[in-house]
mmJSON file of the N, C-alpha and C atoms, coordinates in Angstrom:
{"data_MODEL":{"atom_site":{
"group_PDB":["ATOM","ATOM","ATOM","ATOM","ATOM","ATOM","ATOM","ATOM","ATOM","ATOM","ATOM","ATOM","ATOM","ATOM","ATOM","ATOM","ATOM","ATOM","ATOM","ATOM","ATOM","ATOM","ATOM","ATOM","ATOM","ATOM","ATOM","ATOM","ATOM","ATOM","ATOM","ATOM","ATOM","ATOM","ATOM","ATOM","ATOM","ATOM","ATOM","ATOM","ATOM","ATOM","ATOM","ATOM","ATOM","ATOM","ATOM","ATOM","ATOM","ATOM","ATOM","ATOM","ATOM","ATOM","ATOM","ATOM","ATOM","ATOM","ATOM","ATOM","ATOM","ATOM","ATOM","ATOM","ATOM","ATOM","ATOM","ATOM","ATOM","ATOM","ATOM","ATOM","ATOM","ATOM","ATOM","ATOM","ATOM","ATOM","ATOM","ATOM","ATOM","ATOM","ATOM","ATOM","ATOM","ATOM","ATOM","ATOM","ATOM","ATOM","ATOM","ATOM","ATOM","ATOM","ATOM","ATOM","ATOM","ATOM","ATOM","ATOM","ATOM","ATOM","ATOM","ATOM","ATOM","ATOM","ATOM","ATOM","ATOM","ATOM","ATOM","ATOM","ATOM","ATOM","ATOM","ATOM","ATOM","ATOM","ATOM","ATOM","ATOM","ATOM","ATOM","ATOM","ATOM","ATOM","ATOM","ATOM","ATOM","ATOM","ATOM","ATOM","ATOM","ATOM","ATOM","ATOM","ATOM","ATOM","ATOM","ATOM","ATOM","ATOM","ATOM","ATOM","ATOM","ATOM","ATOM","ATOM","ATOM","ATOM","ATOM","ATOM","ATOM","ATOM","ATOM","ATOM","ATOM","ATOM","ATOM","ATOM","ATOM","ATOM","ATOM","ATOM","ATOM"],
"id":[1,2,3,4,5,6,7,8,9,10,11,12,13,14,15,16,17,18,19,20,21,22,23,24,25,26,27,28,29,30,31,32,33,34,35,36,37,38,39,40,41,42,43,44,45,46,47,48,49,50,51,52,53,54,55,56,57,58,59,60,61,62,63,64,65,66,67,68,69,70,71,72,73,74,75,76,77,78,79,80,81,82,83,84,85,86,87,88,89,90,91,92,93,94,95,96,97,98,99,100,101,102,103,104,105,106,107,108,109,110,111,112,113,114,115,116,117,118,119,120,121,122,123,124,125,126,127,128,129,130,131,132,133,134,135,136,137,138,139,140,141,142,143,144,145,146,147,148,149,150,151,152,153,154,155,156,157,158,159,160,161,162,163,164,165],
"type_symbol":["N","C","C","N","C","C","N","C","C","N","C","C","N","C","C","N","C","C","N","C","C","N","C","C","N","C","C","N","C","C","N","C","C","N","C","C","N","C","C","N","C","C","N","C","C","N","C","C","N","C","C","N","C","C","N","C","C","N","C","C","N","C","C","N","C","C","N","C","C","N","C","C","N","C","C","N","C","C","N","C","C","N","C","C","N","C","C","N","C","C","N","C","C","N","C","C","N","C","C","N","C","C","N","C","C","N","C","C","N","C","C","N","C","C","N","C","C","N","C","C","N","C","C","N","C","C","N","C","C","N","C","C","N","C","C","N","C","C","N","C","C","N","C","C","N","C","C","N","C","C","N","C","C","N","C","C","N","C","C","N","C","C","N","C","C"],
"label_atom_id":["N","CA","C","N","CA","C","N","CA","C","N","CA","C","N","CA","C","N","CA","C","N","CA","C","N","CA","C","N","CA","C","N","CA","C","N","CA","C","N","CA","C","N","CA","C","N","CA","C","N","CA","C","N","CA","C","N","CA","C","N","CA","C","N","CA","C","N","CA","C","N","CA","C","N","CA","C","N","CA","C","N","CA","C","N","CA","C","N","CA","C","N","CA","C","N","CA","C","N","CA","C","N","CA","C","N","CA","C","N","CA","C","N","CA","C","N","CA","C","N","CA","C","N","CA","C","N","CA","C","N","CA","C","N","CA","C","N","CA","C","N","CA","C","N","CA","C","N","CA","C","N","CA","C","N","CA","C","N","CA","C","N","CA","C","N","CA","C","N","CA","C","N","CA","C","N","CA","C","N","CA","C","N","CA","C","N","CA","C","N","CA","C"],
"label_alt_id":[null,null,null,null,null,null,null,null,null,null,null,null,null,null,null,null,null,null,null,null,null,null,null,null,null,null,null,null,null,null,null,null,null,null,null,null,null,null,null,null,null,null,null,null,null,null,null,null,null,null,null,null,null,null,null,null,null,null,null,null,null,null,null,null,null,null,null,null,null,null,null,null,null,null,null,null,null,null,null,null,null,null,null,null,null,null,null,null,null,null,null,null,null,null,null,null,null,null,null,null,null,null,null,null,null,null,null,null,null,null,null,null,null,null,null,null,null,null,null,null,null,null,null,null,null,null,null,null,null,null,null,null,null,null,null,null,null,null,null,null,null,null,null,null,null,null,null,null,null,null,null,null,null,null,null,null,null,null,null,null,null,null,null,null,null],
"label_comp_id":["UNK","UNK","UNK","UNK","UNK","UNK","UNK","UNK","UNK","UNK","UNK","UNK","UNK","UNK","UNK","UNK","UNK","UNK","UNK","UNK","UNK","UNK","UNK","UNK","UNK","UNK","UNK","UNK","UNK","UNK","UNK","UNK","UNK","UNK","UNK","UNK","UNK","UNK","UNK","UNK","UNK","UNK","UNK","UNK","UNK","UNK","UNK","UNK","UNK","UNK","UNK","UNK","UNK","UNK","UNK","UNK","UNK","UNK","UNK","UNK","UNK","UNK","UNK","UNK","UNK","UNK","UNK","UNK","UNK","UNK","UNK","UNK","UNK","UNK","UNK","UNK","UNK","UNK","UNK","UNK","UNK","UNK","UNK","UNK","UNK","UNK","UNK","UNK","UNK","UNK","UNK","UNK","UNK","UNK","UNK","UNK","UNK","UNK","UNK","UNK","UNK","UNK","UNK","UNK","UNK","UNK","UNK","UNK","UNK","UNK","UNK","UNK","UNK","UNK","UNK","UNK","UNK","UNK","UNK","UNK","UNK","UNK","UNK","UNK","UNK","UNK","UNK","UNK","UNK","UNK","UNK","UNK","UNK","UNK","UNK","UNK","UNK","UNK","UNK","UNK","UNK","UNK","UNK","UNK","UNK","UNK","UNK","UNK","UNK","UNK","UNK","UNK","UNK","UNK","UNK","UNK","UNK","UNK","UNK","UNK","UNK","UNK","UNK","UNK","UNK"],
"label_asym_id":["A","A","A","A","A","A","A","A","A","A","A","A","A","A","A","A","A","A","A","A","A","A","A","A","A","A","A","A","A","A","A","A","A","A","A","A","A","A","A","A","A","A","A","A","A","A","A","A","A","A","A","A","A","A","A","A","A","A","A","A","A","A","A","A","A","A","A","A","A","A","A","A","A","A","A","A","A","A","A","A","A","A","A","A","A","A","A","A","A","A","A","A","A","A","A","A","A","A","A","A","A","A","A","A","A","A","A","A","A","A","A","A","A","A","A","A","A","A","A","A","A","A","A","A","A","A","A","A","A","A","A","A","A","A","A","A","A","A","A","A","A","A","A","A","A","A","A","A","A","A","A","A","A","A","A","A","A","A","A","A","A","A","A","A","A"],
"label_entity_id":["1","1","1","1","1","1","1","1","1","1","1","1","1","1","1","1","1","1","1","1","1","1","1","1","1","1","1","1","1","1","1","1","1","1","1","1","1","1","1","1","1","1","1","1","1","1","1","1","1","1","1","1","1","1","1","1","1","1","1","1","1","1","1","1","1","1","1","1","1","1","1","1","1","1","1","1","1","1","1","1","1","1","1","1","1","1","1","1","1","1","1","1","1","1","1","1","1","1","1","1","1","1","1","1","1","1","1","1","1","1","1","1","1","1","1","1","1","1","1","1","1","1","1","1","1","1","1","1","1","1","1","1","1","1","1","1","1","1","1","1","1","1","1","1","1","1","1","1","1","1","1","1","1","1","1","1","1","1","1","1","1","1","1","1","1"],
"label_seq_id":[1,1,1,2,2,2,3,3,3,4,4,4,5,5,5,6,6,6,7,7,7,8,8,8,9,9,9,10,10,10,11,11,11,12,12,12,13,13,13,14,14,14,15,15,15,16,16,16,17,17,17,18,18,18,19,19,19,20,20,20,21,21,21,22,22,22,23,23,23,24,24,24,25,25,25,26,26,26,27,27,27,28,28,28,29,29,29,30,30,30,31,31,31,32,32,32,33,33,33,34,34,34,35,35,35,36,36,36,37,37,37,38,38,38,39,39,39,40,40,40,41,41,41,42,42,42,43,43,43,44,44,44,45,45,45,46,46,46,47,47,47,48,48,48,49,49,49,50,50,50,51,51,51,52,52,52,53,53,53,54,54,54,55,55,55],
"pdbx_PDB_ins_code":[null,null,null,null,null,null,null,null,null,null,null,null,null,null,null,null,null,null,null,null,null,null,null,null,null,null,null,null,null,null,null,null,null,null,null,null,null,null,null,null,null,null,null,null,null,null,null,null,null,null,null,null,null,null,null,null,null,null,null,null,null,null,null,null,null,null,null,null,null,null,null,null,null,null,null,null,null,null,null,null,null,null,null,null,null,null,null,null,null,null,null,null,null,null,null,null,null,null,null,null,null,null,null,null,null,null,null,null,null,null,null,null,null,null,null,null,null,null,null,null,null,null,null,null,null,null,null,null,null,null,null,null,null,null,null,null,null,null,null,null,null,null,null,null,null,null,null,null,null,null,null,null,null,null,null,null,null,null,null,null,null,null,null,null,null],
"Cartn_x":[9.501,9.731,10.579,10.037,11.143,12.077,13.079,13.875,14.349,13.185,13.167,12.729,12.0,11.638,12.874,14.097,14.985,15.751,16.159,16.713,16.209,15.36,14.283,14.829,14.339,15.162,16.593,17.323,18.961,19.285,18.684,19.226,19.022,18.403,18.161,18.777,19.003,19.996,20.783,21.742,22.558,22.358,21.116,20.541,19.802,18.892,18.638,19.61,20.449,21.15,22.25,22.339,23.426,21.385,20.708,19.451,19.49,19.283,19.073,20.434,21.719,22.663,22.63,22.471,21.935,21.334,20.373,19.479,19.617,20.228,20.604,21.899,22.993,24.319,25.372,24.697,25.284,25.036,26.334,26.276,25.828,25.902,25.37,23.546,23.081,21.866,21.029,21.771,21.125,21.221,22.018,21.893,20.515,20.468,19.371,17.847,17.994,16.865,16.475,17.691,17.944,17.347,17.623,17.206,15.947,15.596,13.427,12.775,13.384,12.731,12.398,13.928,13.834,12.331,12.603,11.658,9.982,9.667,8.811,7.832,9.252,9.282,8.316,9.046,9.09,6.969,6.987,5.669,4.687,4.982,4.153,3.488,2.321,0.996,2.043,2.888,3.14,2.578,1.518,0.649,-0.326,-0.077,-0.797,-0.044,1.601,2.617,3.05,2.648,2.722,4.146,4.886,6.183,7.161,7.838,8.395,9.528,10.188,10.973,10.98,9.319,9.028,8.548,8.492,8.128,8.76],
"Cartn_y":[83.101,81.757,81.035,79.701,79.234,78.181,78.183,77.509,76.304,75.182,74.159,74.097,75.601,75.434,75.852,77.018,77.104,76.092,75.771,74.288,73.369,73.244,72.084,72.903,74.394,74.866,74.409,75.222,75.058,73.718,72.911,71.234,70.755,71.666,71.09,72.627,73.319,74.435,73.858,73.281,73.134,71.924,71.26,70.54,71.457,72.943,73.363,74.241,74.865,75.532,74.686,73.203,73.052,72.689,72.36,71.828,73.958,74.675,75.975,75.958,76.378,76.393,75.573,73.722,73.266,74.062,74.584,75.158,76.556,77.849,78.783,78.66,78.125,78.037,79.071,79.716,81.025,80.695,80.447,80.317,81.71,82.788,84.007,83.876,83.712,83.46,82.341,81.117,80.332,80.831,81.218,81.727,82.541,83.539,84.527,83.437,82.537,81.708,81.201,80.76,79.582,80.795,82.2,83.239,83.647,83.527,83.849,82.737,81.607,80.629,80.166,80.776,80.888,82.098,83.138,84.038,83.518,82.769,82.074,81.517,80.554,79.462,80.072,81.274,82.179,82.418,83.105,83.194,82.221,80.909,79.949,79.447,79.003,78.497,77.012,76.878,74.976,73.928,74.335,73.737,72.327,73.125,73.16,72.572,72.55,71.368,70.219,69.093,67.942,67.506,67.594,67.103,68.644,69.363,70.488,70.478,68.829,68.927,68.83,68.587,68.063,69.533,70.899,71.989,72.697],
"Cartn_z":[-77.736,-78.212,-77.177,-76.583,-75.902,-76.49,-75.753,-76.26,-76.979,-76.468,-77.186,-78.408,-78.858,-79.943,-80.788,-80.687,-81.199,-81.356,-80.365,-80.373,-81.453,-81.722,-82.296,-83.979,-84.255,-85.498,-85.806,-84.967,-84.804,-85.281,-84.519,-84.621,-86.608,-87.454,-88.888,-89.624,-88.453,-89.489,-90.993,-89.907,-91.165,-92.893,-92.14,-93.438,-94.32,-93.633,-94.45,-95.42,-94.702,-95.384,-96.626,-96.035,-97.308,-98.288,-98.047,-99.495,-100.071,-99.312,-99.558,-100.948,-100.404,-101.406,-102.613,-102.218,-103.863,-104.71,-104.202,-105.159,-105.599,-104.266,-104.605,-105.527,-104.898,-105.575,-104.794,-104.199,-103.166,-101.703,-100.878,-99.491,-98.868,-98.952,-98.716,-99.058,-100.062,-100.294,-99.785,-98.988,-98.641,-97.269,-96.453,-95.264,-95.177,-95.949,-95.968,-96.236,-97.019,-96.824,-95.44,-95.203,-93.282,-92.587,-92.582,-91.735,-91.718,-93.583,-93.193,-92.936,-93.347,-92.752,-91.247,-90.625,-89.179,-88.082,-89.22,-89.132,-88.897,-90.262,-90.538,-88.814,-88.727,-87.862,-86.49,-86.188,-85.173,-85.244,-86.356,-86.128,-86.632,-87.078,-87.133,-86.065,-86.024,-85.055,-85.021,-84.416,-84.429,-83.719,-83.53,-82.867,-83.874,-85.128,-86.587,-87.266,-86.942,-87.752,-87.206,-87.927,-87.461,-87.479,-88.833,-88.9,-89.394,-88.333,-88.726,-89.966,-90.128,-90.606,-92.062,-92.518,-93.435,-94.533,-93.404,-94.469,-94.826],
"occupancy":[1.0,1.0,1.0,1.0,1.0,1.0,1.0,1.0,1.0,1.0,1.0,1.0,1.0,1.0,1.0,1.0,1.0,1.0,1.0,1.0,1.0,1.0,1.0,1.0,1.0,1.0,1.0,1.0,1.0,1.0,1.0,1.0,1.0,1.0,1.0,1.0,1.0,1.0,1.0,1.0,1.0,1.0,1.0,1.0,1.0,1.0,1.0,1.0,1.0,1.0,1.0,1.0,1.0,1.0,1.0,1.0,1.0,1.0,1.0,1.0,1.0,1.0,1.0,1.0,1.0,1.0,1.0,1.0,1.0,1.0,1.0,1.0,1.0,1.0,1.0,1.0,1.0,1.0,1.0,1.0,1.0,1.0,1.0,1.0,1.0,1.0,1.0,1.0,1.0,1.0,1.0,1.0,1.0,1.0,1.0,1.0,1.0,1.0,1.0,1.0,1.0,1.0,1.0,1.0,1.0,1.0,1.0,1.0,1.0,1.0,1.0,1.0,1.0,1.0,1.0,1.0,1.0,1.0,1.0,1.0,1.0,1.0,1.0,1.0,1.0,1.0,1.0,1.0,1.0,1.0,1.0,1.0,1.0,1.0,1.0,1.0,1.0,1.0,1.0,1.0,1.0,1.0,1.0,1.0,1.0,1.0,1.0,1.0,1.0,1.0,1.0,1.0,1.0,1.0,1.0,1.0,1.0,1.0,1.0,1.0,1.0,1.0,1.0,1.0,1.0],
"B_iso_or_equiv":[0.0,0.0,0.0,0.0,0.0,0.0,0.0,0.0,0.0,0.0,0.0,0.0,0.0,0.0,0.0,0.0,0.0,0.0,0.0,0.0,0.0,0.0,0.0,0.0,0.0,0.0,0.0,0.0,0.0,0.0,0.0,0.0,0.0,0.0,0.0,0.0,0.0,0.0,0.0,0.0,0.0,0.0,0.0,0.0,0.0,0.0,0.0,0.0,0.0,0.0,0.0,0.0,0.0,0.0,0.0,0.0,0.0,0.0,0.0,0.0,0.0,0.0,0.0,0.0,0.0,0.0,0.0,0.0,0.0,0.0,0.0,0.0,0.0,0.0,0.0,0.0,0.0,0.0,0.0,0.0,0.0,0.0,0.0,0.0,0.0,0.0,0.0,0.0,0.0,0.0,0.0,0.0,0.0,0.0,0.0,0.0,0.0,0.0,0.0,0.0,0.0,0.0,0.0,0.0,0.0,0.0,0.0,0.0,0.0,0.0,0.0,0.0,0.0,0.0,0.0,0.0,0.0,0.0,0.0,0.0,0.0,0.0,0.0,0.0,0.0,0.0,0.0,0.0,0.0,0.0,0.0,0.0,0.0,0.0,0.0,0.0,0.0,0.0,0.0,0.0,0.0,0.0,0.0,0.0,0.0,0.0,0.0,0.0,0.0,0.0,0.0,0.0,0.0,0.0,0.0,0.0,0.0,0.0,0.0,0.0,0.0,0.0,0.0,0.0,0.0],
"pdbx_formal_charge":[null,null,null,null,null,null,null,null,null,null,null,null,null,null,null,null,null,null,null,null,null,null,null,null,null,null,null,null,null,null,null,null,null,null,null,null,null,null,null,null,null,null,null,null,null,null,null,null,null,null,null,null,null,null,null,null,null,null,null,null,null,null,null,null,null,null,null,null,null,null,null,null,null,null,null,null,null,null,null,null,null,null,null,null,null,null,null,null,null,null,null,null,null,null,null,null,null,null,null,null,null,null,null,null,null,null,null,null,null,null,null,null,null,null,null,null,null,null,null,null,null,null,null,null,null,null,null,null,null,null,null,null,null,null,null,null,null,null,null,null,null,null,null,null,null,null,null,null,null,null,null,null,null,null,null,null,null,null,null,null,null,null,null,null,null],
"auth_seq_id":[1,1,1,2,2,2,3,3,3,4,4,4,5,5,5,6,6,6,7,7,7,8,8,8,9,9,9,10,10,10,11,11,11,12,12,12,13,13,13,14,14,14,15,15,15,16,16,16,17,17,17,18,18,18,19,19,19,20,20,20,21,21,21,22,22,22,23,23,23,24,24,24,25,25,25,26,26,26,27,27,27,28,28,28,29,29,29,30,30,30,31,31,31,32,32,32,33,33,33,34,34,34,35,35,35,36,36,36,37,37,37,38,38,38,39,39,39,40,40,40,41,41,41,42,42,42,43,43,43,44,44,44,45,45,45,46,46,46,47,47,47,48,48,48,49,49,49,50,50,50,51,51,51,52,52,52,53,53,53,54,54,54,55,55,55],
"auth_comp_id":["UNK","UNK","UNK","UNK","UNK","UNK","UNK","UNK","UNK","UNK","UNK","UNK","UNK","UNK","UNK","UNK","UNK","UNK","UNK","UNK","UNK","UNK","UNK","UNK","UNK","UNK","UNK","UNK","UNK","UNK","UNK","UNK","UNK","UNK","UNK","UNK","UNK","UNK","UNK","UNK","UNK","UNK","UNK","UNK","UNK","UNK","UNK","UNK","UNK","UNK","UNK","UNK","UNK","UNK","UNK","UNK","UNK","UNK","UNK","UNK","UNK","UNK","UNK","UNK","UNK","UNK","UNK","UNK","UNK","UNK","UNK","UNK","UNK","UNK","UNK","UNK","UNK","UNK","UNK","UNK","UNK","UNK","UNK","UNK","UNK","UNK","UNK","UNK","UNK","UNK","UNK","UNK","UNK","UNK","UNK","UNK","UNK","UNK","UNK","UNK","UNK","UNK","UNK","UNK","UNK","UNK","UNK","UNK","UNK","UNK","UNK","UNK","UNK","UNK","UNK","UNK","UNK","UNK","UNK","UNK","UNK","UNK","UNK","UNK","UNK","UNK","UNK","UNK","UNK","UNK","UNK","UNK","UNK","UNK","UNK","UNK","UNK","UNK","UNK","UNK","UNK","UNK","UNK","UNK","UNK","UNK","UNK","UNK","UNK","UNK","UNK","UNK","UNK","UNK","UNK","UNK","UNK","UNK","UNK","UNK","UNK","UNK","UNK","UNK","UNK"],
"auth_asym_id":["A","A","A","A","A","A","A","A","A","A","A","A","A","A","A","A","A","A","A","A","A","A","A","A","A","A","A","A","A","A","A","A","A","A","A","A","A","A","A","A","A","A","A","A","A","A","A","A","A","A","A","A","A","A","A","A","A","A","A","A","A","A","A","A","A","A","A","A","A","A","A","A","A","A","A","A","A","A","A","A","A","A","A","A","A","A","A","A","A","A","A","A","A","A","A","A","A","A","A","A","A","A","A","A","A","A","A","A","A","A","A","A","A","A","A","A","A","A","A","A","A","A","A","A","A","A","A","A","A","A","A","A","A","A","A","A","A","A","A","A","A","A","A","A","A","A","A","A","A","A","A","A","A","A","A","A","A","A","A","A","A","A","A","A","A"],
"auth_atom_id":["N","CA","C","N","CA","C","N","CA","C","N","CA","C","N","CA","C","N","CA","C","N","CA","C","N","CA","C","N","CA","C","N","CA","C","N","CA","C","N","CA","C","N","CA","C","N","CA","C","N","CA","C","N","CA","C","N","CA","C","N","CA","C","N","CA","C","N","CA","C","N","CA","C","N","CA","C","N","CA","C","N","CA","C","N","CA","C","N","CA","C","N","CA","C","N","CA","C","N","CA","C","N","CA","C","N","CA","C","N","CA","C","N","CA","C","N","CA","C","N","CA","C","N","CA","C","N","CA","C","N","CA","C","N","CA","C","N","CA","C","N","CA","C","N","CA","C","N","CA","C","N","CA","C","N","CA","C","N","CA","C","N","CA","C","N","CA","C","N","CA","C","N","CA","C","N","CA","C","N","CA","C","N","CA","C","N","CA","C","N","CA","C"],
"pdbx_PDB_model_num":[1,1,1,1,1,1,1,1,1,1,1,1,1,1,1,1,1,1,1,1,1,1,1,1,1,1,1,1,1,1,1,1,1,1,1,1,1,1,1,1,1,1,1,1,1,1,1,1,1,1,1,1,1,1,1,1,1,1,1,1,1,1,1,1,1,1,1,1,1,1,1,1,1,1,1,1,1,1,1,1,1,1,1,1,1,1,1,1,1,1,1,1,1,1,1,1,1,1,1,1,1,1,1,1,1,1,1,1,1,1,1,1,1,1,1,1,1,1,1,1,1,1,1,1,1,1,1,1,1,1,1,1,1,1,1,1,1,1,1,1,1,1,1,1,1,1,1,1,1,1,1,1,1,1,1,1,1,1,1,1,1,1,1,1,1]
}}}
């Protein structure tokens, strides 16, 4: 993965993680979301996502 694409994650980290906690209620559990989602990210075709920030 290069970097701009981490970058491009990293940069909405922390919006996902505080929407993750709304809903978990657990900062420990929303991390672990921010982390498979990161996972996710990793092996997604993004070639195929138009607006990353929107999924």
């Amino acid at each position: 993965m290069d970097t701009a694409t981490v970058e491009r994650f990293e940069a909405n980290r922390d919006r996902l993680a505080s929407l993750a906690y709304r809903l978990l209620g657990s900062p420990d559990d929303a991390e672990d979301v921010v982390q498979d989602a990161f996972l996710r990210w990793q092996a997604a075709d993004r070639e195929h996502i138009k607006v990353p920030e929107a999924g």
